[in-house]
KOLVEX-472201 format. One record per residue (C-alpha): residue number from 0; chain; x negated, y negated, z negated. Coordinates in nm, 3 decimals, always signed. Example, Ala and Ser with C-alpha at 12.3 -4.5 7.8 and 13.67 -1.06 7.14 Angstrom:
<rs>
<r k="0" c="A" c1="-1.230" c2="+0.450" c3="-0.780"/>
<r k="1" c="A" c1="-1.367" c2="+0.106" c3="-0.714"/>
</rs>
This chain:
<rs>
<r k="0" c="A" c1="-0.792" c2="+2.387" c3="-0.893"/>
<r k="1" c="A" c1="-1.102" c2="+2.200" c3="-0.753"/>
<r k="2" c="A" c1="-1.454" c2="+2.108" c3="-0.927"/>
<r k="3" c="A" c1="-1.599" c2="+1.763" c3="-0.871"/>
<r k="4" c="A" c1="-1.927" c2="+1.814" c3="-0.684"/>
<r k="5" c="A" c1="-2.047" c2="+1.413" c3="-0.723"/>
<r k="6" c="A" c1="-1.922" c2="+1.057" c3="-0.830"/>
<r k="7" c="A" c1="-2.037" c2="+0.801" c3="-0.585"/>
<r k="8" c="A" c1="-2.036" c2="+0.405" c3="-0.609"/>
<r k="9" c="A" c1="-2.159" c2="+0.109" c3="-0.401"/>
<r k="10" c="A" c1="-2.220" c2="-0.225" c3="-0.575"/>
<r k="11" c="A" c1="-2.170" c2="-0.402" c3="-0.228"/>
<r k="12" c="A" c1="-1.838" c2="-0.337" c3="-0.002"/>
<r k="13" c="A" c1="-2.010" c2="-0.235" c3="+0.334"/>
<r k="14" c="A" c1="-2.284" c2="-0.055" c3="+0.198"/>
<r k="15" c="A" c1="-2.266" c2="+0.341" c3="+0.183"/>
<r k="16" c="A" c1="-2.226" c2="+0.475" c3="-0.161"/>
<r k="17" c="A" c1="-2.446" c2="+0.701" c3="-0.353"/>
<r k="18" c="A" c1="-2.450" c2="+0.936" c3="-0.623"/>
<r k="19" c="A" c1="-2.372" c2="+0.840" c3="-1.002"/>
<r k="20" c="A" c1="-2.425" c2="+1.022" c3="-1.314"/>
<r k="21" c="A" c1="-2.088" c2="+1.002" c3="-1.424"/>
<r k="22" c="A" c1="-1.755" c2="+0.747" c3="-1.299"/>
<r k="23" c="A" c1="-1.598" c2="+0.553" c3="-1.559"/>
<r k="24" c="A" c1="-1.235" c2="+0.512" c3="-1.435"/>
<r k="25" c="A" c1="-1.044" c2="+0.199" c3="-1.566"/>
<r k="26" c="A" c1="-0.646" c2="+0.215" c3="-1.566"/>
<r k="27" c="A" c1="-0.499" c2="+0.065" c3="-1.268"/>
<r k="28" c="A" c1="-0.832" c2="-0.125" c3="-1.107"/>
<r k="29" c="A" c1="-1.083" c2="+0.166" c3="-0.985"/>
<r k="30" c="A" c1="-1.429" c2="+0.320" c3="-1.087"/>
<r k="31" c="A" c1="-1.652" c2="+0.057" c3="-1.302"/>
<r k="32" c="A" c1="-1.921" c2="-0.104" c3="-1.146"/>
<r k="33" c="A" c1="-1.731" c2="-0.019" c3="-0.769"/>
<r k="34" c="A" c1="-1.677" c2="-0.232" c3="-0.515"/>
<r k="35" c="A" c1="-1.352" c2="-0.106" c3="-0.375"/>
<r k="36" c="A" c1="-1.222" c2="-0.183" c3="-0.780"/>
<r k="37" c="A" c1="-0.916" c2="-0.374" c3="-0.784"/>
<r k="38" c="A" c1="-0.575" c2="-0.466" c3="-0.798"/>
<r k="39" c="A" c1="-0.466" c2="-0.246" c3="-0.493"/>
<r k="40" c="A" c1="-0.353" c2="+0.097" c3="-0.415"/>
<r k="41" c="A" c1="-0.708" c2="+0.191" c3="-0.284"/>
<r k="42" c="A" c1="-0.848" c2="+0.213" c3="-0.599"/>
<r k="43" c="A" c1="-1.068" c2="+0.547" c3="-0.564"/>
<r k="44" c="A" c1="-1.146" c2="+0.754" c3="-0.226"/>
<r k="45" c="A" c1="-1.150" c2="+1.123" c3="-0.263"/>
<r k="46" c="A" c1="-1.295" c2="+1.389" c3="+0.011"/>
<r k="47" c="A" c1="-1.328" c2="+1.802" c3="+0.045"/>
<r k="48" c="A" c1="-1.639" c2="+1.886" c3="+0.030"/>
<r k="49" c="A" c1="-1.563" c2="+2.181" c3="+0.255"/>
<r k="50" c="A" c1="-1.465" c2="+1.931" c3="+0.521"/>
<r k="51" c="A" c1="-1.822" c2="+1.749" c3="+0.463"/>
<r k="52" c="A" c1="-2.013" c2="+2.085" c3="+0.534"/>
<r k="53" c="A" c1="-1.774" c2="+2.170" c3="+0.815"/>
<r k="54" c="A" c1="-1.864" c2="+1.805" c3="+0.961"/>
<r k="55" c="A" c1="-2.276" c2="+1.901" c3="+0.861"/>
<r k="56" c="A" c1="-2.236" c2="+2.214" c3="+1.086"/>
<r k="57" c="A" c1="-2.173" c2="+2.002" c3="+1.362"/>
<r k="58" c="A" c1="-2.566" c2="+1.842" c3="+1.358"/>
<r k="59" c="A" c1="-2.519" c2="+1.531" c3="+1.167"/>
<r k="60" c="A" c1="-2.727" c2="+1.512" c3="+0.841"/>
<r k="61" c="A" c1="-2.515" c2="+1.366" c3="+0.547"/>
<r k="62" c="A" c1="-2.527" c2="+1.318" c3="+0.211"/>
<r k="63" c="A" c1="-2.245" c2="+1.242" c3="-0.089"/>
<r k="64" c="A" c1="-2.163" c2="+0.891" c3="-0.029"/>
<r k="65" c="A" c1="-2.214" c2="+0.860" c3="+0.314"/>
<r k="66" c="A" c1="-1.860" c2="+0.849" c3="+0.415"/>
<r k="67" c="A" c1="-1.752" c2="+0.613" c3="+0.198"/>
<r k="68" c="A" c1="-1.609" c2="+0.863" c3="-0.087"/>
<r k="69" c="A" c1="-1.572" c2="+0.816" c3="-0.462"/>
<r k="70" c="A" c1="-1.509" c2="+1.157" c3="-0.569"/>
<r k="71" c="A" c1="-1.643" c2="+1.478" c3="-0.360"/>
<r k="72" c="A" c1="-1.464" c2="+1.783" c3="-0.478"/>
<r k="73" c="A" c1="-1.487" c2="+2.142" c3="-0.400"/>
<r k="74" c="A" c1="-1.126" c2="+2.392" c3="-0.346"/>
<r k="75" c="A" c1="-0.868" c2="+2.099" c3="-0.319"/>
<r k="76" c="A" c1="-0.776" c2="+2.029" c3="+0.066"/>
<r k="77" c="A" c1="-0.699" c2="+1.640" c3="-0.002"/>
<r k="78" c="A" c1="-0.532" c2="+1.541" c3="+0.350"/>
<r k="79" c="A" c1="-0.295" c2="+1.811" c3="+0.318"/>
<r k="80" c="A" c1="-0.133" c2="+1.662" c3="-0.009"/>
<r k="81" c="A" c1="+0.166" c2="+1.405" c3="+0.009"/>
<r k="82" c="A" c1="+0.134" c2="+1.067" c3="-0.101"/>
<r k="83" c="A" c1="+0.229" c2="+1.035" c3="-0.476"/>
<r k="84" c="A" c1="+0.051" c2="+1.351" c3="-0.560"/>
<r k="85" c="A" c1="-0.082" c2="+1.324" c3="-0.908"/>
<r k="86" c="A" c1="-0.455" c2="+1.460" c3="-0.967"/>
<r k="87" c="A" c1="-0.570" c2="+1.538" c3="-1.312"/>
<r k="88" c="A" c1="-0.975" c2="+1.568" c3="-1.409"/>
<r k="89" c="A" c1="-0.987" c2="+1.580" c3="-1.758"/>
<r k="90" c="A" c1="-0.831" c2="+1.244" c3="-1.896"/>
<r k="91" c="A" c1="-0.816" c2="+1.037" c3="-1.555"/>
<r k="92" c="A" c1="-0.520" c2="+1.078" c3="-1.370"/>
<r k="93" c="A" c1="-0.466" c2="+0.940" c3="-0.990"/>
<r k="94" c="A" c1="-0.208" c2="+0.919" c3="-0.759"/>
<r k="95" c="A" c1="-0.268" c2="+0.914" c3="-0.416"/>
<r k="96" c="A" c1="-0.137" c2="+0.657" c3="-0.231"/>
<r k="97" c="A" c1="-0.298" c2="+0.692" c3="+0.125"/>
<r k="98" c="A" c1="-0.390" c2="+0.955" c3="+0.385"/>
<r k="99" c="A" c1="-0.653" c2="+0.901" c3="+0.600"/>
<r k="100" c="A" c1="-0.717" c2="+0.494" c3="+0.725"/>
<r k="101" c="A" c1="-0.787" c2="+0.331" c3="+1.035"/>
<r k="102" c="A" c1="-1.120" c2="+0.233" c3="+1.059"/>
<r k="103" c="A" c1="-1.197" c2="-0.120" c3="+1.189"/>
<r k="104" c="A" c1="-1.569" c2="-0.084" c3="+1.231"/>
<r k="105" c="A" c1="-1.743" c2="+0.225" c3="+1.314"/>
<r k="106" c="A" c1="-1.989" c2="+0.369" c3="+1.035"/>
<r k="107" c="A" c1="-2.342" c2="+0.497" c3="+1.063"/>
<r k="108" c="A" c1="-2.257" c2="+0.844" c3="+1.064"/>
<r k="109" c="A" c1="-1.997" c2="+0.741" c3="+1.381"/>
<r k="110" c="A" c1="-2.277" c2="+0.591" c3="+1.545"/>
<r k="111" c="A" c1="-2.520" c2="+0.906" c3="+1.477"/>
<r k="112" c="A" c1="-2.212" c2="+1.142" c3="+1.590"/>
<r k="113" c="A" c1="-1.934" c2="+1.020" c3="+1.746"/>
<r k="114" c="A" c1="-1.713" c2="+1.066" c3="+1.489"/>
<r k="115" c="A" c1="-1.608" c2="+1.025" c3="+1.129"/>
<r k="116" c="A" c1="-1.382" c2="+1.282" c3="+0.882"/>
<r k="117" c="A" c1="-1.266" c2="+0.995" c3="+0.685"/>
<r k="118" c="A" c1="-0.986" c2="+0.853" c3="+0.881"/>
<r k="119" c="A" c1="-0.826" c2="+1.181" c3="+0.895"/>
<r k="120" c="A" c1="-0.946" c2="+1.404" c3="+0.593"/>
<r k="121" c="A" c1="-1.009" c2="+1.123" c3="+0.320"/>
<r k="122" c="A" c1="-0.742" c2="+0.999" c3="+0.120"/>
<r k="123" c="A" c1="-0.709" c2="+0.705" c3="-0.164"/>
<r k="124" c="A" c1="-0.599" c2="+0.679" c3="-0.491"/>
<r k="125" c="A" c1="-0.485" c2="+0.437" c3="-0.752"/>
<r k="126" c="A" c1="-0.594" c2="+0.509" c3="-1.110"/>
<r k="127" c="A" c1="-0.327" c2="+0.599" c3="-1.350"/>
<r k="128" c="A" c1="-0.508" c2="+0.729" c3="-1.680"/>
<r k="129" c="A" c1="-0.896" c2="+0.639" c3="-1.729"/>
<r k="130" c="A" c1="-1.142" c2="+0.828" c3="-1.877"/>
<r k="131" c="A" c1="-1.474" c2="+0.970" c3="-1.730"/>
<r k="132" c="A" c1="-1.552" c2="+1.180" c3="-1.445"/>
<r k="133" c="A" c1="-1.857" c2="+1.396" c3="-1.376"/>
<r k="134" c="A" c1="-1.992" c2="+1.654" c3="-1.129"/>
<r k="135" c="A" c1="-1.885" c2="+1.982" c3="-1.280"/>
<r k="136" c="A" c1="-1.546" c2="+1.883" c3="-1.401"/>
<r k="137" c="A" c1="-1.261" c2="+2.034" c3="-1.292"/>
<r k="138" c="A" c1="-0.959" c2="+1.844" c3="-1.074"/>
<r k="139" c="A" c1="-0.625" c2="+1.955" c3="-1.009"/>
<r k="140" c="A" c1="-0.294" c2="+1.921" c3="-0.853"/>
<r k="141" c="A" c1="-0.037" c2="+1.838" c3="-1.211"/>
<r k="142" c="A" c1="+0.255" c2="+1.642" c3="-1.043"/>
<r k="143" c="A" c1="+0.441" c2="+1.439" c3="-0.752"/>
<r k="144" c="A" c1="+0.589" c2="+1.111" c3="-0.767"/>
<r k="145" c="A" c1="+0.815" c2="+0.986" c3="-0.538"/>
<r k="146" c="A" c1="+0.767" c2="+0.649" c3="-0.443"/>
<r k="147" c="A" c1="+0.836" c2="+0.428" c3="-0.171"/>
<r k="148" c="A" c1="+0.575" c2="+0.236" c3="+0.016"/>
<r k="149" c="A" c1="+0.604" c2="-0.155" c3="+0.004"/>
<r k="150" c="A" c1="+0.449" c2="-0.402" c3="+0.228"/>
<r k="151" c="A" c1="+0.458" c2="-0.737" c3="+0.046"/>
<r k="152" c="A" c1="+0.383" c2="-1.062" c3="+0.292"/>
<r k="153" c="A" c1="+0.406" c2="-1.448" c3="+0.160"/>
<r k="154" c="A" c1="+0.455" c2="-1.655" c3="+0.412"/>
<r k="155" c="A" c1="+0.291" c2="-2.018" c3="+0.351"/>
<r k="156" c="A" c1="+0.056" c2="-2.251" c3="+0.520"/>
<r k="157" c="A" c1="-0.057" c2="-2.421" c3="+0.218"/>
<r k="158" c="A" c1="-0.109" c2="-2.082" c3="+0.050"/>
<r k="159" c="A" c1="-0.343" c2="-1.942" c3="+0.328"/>
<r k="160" c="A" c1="-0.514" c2="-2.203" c3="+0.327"/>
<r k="161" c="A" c1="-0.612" c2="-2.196" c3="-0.017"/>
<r k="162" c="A" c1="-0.410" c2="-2.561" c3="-0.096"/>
<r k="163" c="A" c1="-0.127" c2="-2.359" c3="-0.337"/>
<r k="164" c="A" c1="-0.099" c2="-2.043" c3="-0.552"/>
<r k="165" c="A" c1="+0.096" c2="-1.752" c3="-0.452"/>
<r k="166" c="A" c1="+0.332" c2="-1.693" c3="-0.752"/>
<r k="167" c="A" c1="+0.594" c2="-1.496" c3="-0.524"/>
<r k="168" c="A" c1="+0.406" c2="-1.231" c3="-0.383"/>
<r k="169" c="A" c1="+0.259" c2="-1.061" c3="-0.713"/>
<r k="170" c="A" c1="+0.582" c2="-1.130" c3="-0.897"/>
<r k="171" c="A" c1="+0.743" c2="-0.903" c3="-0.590"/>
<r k="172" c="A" c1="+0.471" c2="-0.658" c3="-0.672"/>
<r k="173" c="A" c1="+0.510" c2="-0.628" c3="-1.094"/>
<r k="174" c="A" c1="+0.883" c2="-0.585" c3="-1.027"/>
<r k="175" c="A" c1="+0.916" c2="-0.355" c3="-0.745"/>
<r k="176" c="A" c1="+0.630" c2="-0.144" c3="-0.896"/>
<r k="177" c="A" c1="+0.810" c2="-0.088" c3="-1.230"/>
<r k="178" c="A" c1="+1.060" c2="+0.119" c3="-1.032"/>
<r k="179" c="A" c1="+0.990" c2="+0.370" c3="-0.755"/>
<r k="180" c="A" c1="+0.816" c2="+0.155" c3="-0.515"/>
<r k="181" c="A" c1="+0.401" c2="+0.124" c3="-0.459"/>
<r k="182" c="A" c1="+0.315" c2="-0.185" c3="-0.288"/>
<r k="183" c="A" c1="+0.000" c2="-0.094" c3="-0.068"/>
<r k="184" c="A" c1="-0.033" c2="-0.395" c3="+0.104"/>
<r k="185" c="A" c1="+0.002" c2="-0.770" c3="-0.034"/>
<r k="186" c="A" c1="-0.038" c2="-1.016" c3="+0.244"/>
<r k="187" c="A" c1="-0.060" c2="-1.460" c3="+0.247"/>
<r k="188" c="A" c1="-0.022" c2="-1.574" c3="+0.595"/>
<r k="189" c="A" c1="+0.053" c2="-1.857" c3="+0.763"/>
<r k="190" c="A" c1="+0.406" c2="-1.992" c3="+0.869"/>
<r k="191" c="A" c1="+0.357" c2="-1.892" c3="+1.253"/>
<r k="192" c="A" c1="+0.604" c2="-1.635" c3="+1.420"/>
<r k="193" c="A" c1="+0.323" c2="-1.488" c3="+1.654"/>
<r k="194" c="A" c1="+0.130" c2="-1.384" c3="+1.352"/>
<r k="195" c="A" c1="+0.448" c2="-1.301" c3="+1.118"/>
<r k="196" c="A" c1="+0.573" c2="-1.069" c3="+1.396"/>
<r k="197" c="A" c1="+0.225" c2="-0.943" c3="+1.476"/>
<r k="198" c="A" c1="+0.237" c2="-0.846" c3="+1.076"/>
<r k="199" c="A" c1="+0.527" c2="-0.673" c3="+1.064"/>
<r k="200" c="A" c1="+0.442" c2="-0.504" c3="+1.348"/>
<r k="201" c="A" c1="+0.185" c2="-0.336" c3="+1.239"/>
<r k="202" c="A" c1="+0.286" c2="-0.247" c3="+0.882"/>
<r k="203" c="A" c1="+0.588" c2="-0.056" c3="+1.049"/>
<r k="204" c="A" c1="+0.454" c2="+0.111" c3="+1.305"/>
<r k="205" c="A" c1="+0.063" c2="+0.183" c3="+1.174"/>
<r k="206" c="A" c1="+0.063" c2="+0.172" c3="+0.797"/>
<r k="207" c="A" c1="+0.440" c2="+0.317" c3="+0.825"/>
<r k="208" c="A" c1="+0.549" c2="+0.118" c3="+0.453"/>
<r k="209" c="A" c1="+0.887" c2="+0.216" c3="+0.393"/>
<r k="210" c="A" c1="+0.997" c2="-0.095" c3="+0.320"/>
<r k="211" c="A" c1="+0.872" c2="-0.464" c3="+0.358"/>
<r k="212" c="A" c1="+0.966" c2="-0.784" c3="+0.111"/>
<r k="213" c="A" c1="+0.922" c2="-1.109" c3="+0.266"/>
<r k="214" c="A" c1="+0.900" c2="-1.422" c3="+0.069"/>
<r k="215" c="A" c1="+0.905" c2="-1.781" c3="+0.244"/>
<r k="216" c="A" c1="+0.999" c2="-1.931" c3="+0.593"/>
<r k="217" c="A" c1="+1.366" c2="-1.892" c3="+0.526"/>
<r k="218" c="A" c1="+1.490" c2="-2.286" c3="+0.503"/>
<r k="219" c="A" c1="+1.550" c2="-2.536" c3="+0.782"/>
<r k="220" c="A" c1="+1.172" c2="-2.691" c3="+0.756"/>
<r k="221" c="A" c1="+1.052" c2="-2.665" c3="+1.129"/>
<r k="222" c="A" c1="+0.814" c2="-2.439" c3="+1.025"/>
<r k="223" c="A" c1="+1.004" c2="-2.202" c3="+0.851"/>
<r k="224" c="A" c1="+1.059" c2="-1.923" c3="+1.099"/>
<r k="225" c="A" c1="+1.061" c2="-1.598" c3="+0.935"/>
<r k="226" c="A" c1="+1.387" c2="-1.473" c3="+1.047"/>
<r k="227" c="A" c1="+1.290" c2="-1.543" c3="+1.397"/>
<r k="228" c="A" c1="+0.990" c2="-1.300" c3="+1.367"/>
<r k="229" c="A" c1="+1.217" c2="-1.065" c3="+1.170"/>
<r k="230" c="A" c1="+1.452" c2="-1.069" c3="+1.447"/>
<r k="231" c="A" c1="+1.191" c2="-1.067" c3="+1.703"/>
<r k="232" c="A" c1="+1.063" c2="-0.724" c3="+1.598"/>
<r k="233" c="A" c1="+1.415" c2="-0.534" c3="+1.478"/>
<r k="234" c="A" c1="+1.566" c2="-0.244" c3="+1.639"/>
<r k="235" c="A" c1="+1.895" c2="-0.268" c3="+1.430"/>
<r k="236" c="A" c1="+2.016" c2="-0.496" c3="+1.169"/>
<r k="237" c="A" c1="+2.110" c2="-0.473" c3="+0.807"/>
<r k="238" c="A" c1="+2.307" c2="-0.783" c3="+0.735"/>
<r k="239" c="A" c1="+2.478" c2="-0.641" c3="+0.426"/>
<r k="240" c="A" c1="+2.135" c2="-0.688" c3="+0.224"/>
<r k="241" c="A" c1="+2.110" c2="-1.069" c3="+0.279"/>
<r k="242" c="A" c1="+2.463" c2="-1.133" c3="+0.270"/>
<r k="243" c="A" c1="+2.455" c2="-0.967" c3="-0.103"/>
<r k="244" c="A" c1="+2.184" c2="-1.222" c3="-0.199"/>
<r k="245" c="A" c1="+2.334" c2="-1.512" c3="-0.046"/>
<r k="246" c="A" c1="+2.701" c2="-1.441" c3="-0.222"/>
<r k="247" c="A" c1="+2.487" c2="-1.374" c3="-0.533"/>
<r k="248" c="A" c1="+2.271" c2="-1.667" c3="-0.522"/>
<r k="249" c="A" c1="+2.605" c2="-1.879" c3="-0.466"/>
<r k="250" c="A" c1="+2.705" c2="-1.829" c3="-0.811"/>
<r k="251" c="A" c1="+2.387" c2="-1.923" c3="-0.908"/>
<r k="252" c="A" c1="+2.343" c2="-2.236" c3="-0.643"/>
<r k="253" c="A" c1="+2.529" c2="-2.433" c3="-0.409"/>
<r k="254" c="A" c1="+2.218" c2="-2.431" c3="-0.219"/>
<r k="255" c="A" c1="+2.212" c2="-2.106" c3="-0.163"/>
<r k="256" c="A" c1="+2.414" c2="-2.139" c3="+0.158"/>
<r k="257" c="A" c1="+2.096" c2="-2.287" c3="+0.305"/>
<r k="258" c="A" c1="+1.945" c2="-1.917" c3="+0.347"/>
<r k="259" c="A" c1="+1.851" c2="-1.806" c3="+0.643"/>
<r k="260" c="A" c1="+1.731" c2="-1.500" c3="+0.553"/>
<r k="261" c="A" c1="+1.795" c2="-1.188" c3="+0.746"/>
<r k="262" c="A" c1="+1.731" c2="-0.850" c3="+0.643"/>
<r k="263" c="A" c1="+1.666" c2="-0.569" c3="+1.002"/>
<r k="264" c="A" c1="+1.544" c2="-0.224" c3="+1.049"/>
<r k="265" c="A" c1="+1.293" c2="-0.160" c3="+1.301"/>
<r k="266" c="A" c1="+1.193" c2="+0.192" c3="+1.296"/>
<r k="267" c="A" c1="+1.215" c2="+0.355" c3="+0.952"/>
<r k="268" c="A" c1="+1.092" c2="+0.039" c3="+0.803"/>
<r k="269" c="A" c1="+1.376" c2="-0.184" c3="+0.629"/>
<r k="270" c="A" c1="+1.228" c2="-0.594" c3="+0.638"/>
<r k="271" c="A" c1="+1.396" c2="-0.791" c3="+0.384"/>
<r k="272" c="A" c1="+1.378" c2="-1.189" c3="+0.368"/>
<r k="273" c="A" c1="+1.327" c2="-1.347" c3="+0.023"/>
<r k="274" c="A" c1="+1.379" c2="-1.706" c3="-0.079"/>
<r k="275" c="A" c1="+1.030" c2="-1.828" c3="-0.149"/>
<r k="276" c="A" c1="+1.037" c2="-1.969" c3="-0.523"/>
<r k="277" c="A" c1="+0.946" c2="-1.739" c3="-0.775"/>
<r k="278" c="A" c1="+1.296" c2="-1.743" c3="-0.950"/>
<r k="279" c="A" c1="+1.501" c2="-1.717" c3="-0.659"/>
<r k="280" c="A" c1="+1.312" c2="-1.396" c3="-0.542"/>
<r k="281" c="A" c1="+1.293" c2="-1.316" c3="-0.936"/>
<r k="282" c="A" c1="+1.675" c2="-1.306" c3="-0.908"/>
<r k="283" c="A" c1="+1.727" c2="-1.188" c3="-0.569"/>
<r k="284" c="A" c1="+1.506" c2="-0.856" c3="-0.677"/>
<r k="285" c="A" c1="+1.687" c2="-0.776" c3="-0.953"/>
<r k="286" c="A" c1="+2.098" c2="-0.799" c3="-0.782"/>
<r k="287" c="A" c1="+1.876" c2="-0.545" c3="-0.515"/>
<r k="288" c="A" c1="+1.685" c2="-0.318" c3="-0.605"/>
<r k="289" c="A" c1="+1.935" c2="-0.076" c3="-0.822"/>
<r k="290" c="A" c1="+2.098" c2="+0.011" c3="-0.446"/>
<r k="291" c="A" c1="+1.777" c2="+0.000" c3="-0.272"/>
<r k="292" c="A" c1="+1.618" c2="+0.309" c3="-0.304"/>
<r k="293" c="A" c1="+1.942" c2="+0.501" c3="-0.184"/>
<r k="294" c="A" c1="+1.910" c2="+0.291" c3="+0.140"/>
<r k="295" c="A" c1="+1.588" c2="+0.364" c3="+0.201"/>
<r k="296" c="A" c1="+1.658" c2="+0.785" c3="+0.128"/>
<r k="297" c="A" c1="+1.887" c2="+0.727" c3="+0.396"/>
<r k="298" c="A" c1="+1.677" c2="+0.585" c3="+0.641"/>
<r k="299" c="A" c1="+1.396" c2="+0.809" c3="+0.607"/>
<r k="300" c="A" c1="+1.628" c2="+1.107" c3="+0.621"/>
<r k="301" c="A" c1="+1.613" c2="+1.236" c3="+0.283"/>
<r k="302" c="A" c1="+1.952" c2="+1.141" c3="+0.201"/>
<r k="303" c="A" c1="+2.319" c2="+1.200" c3="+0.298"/>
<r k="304" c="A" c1="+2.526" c2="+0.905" c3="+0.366"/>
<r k="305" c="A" c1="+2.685" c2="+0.652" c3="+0.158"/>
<r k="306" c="A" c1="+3.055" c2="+0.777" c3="+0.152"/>
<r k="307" c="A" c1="+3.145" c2="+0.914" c3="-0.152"/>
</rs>
């Protein structure tokens, strides 16, 4: 059991926050009047307060907000939960979806200090149930979901550059995240394997997703080289994934046999290549994802084998 000690917002990302009144939490987008609000699994940042006065101890005069945080509360040790814990404060519920961050530019408290508690001791949450929040009201731990973490990246020059919608990457996202799967990053980049590799590099080994969905780069177009990157950054393969979806898609489509796709491991990470039109990855998804999740138990060791 914990006890909110403030509500902080900022009306302008890069500011620092400061103390509210009260939070008004909307379902699946953040705090009203926030900022960081959105469509994203960093919906709401939470922090100890114990860790705050530990970090005050030190010389370094802060106040609520300073760090960045949303919610300061008092008896709950946030960086030692596991993502998908679910925190309840009255009617707002929020599942945490990140430990800690990297930070890509250093704060005003790093400058005065050195050093930041964030990174390490803050963690983020998307909201499940709204409802308000105020200092005094109690928080605590009421459940665990298990879900995987998805890395969603649309490969497209036209898209990047603002000349074409993305339909393919949110449809990935509505249908992957009405099973066990939280999609924490959504990415549009351009069709070059440097950056593509550079990509999946980094949301296998630094954001450690459990699982990224391609979509795009998978035809004969000269430009179309997201197998290469996939390939480029694999430590084993898993062909049997993209050889379902071809042999599915077949029934579907001559064409089919124009894939490229590949589907590799590199680390504990399973990449996956989707077509790039909205129904093909529509119907790709859906042949998928009933054997997915057992995959990915496997690979991250929470599972036996397949045999049966």
């Amino acid at each position: 059991m914990g006890i909110v000690r403030a509500v902080c917002v900022s009306e302008k990302k890069g500011t620092a926050k400061h103390p509210v009144p009260q939070g008004e939490f909307v379902e699946d987008l953040g705090i009203a009047g926030d900022a960081h609000a959105g469509k994203w699994h960093r919906q709401v940042s939470l922090l100890s307060l114990e860790k705050i006065q530990e970090f005050g101890q030190r010389g370094a005069r802060v106040a609520f907000g300073d760090f960045g945080e949303n919610l300061v509360v008092e008896g709950i040790d946030f960086a030692s939960l596991p993502v998908g814990t679910v925190l309840s404060c009255g009617q707002v519920q929020l599942e945490v979806t990140q430990i800690g961050k990297e930070c890509h530019s250093h704060c005003a408290i790093f400058r005065q200090v050195g050093d930041c508690i964030m990174p390490r001791e803050g963690v983020f949450a998307k909201v499940l149930k709204g409802g308000t929040i105020r200092p005094g009201d109690s928080m605590e731990i009421t459940g665990q979901n298990h879900r995987f973490r998805v890395g969603v990246v649309t490969m497209s020059d036209k898209g990047a550059a603002g000349l074409r919608k993305d339909e393919s990457g949110p449809l990935i996202r509505r249908m992957v995240e009405a099973g066990p799967y939280l999609v924490v990053e959504q990415l549009l980049i351009h069709d070059e394997q440097a950056e593509i590799e550079q990509t999946l590099i980094r949301l296998c080994d630094r954001v450690g997703v459990d699982l990224i969905l391609t979509t795009g780069g998978t035809g004969f177009a000269p430009r179309d080289r997201t197998p290469e990157a996939t390939l480029a950054v694999a430590d084993r393969m898993a062909p049997g994934i993209a050889e379902a979806i071809r042999a599915y898609s077949m029934t579907i489509t001559k064409r089919a046999m124009l894939s490229r796709a590949v589907s590799a491991i590199r680390g504990k990470t399973l990449i996956i290549n989707l077509p790039g039109s909205p129904k093909a990855v529509a119907e790709s998804l859906e042949y998928i994802l009933p054997a997915l999740d057992h995959g990915l138990e496997v690979l991250a060791g929470e599972s036996g084998d397949c045999a049966r």
